[in-house]
C-alpha positions in Angstrom: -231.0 68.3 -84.1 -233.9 65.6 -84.5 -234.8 66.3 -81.3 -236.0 69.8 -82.0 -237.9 69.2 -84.7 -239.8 66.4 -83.5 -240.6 68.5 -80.2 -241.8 71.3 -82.5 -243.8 68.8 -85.2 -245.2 67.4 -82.5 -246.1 70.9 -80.9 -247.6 71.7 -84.6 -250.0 68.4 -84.5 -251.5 69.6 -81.2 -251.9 72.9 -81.8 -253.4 72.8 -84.6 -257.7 72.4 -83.4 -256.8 75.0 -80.4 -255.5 76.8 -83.1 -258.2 77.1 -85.6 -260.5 78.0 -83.0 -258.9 81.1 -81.4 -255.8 82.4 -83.2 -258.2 84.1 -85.8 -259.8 86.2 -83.4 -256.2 87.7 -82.6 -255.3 91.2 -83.7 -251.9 92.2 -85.5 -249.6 93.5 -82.7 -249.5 97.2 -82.3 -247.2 100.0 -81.0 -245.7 97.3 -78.1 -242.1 98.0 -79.0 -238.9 100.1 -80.0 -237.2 96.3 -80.6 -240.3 95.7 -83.0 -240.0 99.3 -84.4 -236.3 98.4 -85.5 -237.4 95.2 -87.0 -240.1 97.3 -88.9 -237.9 99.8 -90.7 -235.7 97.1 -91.8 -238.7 95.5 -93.7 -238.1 95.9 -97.4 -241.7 94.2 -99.0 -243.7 98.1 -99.6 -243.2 100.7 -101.2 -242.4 104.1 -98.9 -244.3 106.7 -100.3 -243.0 109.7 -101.8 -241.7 112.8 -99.7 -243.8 115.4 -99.6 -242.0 118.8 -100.5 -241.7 121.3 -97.9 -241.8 125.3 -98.9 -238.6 126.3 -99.4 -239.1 129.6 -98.0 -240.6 128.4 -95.1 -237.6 125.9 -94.4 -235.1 128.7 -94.7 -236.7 130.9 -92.0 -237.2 127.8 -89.6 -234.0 127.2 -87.6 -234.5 123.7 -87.0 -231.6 121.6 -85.5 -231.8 118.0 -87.2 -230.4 115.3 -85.1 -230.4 112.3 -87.9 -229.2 109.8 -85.4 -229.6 110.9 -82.2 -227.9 109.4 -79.0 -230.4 107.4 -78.1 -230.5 105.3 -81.5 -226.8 105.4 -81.5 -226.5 103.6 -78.4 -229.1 101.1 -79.6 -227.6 100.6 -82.3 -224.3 99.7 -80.9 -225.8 97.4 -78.0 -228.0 95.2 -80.6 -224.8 94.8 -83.0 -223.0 93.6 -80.1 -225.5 90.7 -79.4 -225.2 89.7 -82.9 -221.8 89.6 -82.7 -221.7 87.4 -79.5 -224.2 85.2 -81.0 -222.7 85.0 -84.5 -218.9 84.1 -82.7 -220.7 81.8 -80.2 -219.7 83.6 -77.5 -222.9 82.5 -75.5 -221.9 82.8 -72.0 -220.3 85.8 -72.3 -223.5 87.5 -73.9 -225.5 85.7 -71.3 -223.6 87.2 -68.3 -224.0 90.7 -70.5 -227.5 89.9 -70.5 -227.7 89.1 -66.6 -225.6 91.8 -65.6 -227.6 94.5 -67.6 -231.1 93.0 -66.1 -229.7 93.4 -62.5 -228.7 96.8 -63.2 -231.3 97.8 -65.5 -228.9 100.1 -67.6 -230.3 101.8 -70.5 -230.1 104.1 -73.1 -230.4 107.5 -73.5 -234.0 107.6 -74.6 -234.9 105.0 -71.4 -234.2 101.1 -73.7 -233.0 98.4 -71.4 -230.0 97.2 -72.9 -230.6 93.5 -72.2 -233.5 93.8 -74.5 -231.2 94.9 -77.1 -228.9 91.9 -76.3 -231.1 89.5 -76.9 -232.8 91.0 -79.7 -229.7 91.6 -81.5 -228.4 87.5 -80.6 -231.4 86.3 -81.9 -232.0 88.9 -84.9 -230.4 86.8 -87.9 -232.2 83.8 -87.1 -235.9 85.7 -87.0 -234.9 87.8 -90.3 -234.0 84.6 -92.4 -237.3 83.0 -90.9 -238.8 86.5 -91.8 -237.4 86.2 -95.2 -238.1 82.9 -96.2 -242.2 83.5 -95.0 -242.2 86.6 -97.0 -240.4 85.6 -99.9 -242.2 82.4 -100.4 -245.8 82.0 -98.1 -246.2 78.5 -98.6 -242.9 77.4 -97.2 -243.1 75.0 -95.1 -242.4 74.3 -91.3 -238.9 72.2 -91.9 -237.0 75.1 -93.7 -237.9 77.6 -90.7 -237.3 75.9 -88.3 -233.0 75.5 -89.2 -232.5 78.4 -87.3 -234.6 78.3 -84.0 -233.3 74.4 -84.5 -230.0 76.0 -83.8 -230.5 78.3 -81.2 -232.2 75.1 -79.2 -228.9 73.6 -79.3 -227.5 76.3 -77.4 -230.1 76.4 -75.3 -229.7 72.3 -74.1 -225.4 73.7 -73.4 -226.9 76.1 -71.3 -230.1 74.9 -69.3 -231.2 76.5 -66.5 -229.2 79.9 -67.7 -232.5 81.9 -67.8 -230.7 84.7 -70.3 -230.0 81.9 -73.1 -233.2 80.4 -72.5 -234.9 84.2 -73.0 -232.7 84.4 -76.2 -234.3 81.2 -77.4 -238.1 82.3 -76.2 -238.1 85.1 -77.8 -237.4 84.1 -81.4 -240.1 82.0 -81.1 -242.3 84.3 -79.5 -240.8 86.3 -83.1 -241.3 83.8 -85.7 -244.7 82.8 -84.2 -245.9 86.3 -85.0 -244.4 86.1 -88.4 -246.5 82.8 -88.9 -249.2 84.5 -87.5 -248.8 87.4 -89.9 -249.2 84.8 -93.3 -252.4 83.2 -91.5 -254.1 87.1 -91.5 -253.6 86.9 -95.5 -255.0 83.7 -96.1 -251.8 81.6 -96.9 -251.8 78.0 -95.6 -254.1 80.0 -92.9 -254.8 76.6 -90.6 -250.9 75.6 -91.0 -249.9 79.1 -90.0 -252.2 79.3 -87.4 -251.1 76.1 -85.9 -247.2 76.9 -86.2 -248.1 80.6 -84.2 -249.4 78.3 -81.7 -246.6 75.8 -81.3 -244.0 78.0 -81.1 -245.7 80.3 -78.4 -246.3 76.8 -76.4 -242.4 75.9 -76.9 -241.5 79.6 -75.4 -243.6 78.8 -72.9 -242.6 76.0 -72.1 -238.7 77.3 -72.0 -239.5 79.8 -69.7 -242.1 77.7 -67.4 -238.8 76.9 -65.1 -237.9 80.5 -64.7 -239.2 83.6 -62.1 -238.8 86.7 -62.8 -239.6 88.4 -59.3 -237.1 86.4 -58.0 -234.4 86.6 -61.0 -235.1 90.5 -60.7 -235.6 90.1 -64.2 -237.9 92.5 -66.1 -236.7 91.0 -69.6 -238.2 87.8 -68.4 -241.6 89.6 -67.2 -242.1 91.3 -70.7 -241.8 87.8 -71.9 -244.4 86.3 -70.0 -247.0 89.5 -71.0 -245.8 88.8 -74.7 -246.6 84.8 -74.2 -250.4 86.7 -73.0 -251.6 86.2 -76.5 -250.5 82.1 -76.3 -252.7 81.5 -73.5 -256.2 80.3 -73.8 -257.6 83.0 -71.2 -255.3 85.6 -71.0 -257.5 88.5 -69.6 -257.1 86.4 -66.0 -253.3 87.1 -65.8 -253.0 90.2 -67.9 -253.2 92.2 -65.2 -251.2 90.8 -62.4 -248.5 89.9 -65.3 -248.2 93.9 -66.1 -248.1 94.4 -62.6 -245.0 92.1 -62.0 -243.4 93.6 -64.8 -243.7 97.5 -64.1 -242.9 97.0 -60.6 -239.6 95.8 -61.5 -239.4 98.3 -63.8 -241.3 101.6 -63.1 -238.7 103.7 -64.9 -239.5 102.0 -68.3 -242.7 103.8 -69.8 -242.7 101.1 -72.5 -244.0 98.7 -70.4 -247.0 100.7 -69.0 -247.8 101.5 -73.1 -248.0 97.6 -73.8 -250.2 96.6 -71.2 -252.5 99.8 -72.2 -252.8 98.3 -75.5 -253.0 95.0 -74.5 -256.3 95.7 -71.8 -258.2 97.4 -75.4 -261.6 95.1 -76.0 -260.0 94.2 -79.1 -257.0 92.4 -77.2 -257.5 90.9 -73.2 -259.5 94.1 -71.5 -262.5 96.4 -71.5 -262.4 100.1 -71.6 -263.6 100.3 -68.2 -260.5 97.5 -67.0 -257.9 99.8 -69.0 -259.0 103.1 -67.3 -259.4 101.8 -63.8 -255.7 100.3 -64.4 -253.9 103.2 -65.6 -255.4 105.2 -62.9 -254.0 102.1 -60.3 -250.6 102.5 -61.5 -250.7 106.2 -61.9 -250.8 105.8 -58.3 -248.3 102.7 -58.1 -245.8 104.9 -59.8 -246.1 108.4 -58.5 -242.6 108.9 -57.2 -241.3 108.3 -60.4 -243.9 109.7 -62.7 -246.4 112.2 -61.6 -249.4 111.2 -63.0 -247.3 110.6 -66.2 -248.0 106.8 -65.7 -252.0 107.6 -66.6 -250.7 109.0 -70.3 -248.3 105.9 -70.8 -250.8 103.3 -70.2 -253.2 105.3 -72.2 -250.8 106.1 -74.9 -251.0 103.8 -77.9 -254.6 103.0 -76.7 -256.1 106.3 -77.4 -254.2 106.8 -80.7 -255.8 103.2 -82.1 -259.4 103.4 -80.5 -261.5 105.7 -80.7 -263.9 104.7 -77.6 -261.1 104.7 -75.6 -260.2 108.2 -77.0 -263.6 109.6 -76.1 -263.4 108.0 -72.5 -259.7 109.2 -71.5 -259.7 112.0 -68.9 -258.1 114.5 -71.3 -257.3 116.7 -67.7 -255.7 113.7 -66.3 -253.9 112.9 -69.7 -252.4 116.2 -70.1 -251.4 116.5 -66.6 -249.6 113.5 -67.2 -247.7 114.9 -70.1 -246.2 117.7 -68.2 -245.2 115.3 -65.3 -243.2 113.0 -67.9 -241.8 115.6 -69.5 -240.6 116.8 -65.5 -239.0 113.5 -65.0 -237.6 113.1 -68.4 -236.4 116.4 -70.2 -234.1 114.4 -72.7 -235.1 115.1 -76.5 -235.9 111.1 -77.2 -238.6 112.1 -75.2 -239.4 116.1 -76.3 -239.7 114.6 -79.8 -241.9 111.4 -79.0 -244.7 113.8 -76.8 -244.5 116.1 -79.9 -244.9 113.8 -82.6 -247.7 112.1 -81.0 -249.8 115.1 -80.0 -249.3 116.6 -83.7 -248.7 113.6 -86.1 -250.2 110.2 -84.8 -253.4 111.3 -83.0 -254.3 113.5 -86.6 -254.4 110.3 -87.8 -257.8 109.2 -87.3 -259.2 112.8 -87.0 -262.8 112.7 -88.4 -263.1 109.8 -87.7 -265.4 109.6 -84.2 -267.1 113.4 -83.5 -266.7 112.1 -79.6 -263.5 111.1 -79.9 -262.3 114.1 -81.9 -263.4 116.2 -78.8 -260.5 114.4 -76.4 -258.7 114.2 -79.7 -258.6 118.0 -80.0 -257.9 118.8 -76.7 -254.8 116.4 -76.8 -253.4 117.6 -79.9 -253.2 121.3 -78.7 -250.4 120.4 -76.4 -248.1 120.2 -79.2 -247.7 123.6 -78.9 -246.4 124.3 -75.8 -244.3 121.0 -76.0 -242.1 121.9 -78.8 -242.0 125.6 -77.8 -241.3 124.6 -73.7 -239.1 121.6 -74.6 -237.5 120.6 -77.7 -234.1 122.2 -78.8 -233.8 119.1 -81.6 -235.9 116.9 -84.2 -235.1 112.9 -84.2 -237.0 112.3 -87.7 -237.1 109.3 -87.9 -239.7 109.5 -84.8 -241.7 111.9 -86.1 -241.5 109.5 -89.1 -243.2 106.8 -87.1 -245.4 108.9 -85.6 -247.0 109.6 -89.1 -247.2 105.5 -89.1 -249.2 106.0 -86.2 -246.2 104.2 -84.5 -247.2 101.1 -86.6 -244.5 98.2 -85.9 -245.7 96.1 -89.0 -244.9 99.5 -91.4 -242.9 98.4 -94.4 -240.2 100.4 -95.2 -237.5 99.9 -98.0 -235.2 103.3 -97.4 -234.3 104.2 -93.8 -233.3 107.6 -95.8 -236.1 108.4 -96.8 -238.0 107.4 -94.1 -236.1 109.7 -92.2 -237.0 112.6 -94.7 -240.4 111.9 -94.5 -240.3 112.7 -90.8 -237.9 115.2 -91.2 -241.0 117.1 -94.1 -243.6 116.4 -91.6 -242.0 117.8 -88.3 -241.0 121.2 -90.6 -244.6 121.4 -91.9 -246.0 121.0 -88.0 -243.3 123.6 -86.5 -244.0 125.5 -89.6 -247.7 125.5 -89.1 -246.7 126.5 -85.5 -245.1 129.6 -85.8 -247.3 130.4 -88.9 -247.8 133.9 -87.9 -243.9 135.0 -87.6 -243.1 133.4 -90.7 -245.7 135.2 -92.6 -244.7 137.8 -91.4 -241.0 137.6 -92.5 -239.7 137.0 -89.0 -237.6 133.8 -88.7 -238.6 131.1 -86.4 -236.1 128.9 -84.5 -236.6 126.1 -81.2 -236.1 126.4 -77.7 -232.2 126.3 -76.6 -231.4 124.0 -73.8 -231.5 126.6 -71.4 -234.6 129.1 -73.2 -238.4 128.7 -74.4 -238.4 128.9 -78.3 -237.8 131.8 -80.0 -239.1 133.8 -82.7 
């Protein structure tokens, strides 16, 4: 095991000027995944805050159907256990032909998650929460305790070169555990150490991957890898781009993708508002077939809901279109509930804010109405419970139950609000069936 530790010490030394210079400058990842969005409700260092109450006489005339875990996280669930499980009985070539097999295919869930990125999140996961508990139980540990576990994974990795699904397995936890060094530098702790360990371990996943094409693999788990490896490069904004590009033409149907390179072309990241519009309209077009001009709202998704220039600047016409287009190609209620949330929970967020951007922001938020009266027969709560995080991947949370009942108050309080008028007037209120509009 030497080996690897004297690869990543020596990674370490000469990272560490590049890294002082630049790393700083980098902003905390936002909204980029559902992989990252598990990770975040499983973080247990904050406090959730209290549940708001919820009328009780307005609950009891709302006939909401609560769907606690829905399909869509029960099939996640059940496809990241069974990495770990692989992982944790080395099983390693059977999980990498799992891997392979699910790529070529690119089976998902319910809700539209590729199962291969479940795979490998789930094989690496108990190496990047120890890593993760060690940083945030103790900041100033040092680089020689963290790296036992990616020191592990590395040995797989040399029985299995040139198997591009082990060697994404490996990558990605230290794409992980970069970020979570990166995330002790942003509070000051051994800032110039972390700084320089981010750094390392991005060039080491780099350099895993270097060997590998994606276009060629037909593998978009390997594409999403290179755009996550944008922020280890010393001029990203030339690849950004053509790196999205590669990875949502190998997979159009995956709206995830077209959210992270929206966020990723913000100023604040690798783009310029002008770069982020004139892309989202680019593969708007790209995607048609698939999408409508749904692909336009996806690339503009998280970026609008965290900028507020952006916000003013989005084609609100274009945006909206675009929302009734995804909601034509996908009618599932993973869906239903995230287009609802957002419009009524995450944009509120930063109402008042920007007057210009409240204008879009306004316009945006009014299609919550006919979404949940046109489309959803169910509430997921925990979505509408990230939604209220503003779909913040780095949100603590120490009770998945109550969690969940926070976004199970705040989607009864925005349905209440809703059908405001038929409740106050004594008339019940209840959701669209799957084959009706939403009754009152």
């Amino acid at each position: 095991m030497d080996h690897v530790s004297d690869m990543v010490n020596r990674l370490v030394r000469s990272s560490r000027r590049q890294a002082e210079g630049w790393i700083g400058r980098l902003p905390a990842p936002k909204g980029a995944s559902i992989l990252q969005a598990v990770q975040a409700l499983r973080k247990k260092t904050q406090q959730t805050p209290p549940v708001a109450a919820v009328d009780p006489t307005v609950e009891a005339r709302l006939d909401i159907p609560f769907c606690d875990i829905s399909q869509d996280e029960a099939e996640r669930q059940e496809h990241q256990v069974a990495g770990q499980f692989l992982a944790r009985q080395d099983r390693w070539d059977e999980l990498a032909e799992r891997i392979r097999r699910c790529e070529t295919s690119r089976q998902c869930t319910a809700g539209g998650m590729p199962v291969a990125d479940l795979l490998t999140y789930g094989a690496r996961a108990d190496v990047v929460y120890a890593a993760e508990d060690m940083v945030l139980s103790d900041g100033a540990i040092g680089d020689a305790k963290l790296l036992e576990g990616i020191t592990a994974l590395e040995d797989v990795l040399r029985d299995h070169k040139g198997d591009y699904a082990i060697s994404l397995v490996v990558a990605l936890a230290h794409i992980d555990i970069g970020w979570i060094r990166r995330s002790c530098a942003q509070k000051g702790r051994q800032k110039n150490a972390d700084c320089a360990s981010f750094a390392a371990h991005f060039e080491r996943a780099i350099e895993i991957l270097d060997g590998f094409c994606a276009i060629e693999l037909s593998a978009p788990g390997l594409a999403a890898a290179r755009c996550a490896l944008l922020a280890g490069l010393p001029e990203p904004a030339n690849r950004v781009v053509d790196d999205y590009e590669d990875l949502i033409d190998l997979d159009p149907d995956n709206y995830r993708n077209m959210r992270a390179m929206g966020n990723h072309l913000l100023p604040q990241w690798f783009g310029s508002y002008e770069r982020l519009e004139l892309e989202a309209r680019r593969t708007a077009g790209r995607t048609y077939d698939i999408w409508g001009n749904g692909a336009y709202t996806w690339v503009m998704f998280d970026a609008i809901a965290l900028d507020d220039t952006a916000c003013a600047r989005v084609d609100v016409a274009f945006f909206i279109d675009g929302l009734h287009d995804i909601l034509t190609s996908r009618s599932d209620q993973a869906t239903a509930n995230l287009l609802a949330s957002y419009c009524s929970t995450a944009l509120a967020r930063r109402q008042g804010v920007s007057e210009d951007a409240d204008i879009a922001r306004q316009e945006i938020m009014s299609a919550a109405d006919w979404i949940i009266r046109d489309h959803l027969t169910e509430v997921h709560p925990l979505v509408w419970a990230h939604a209220a995080e503003g779909f913040d991947n780095a949100a603590r949370v120490t009770s998945i139950n109550r969690f969940a009942a926070r976004g199970r108050a705040n989607a009864q309080r925005v349905i209440g609000d809703l059908f405001r008028e038929d409740l106050e007037r004594g008339r019940g209120a209840s959701l669209a069936t799957t084959d009706q509009q939403a009754t009152v």
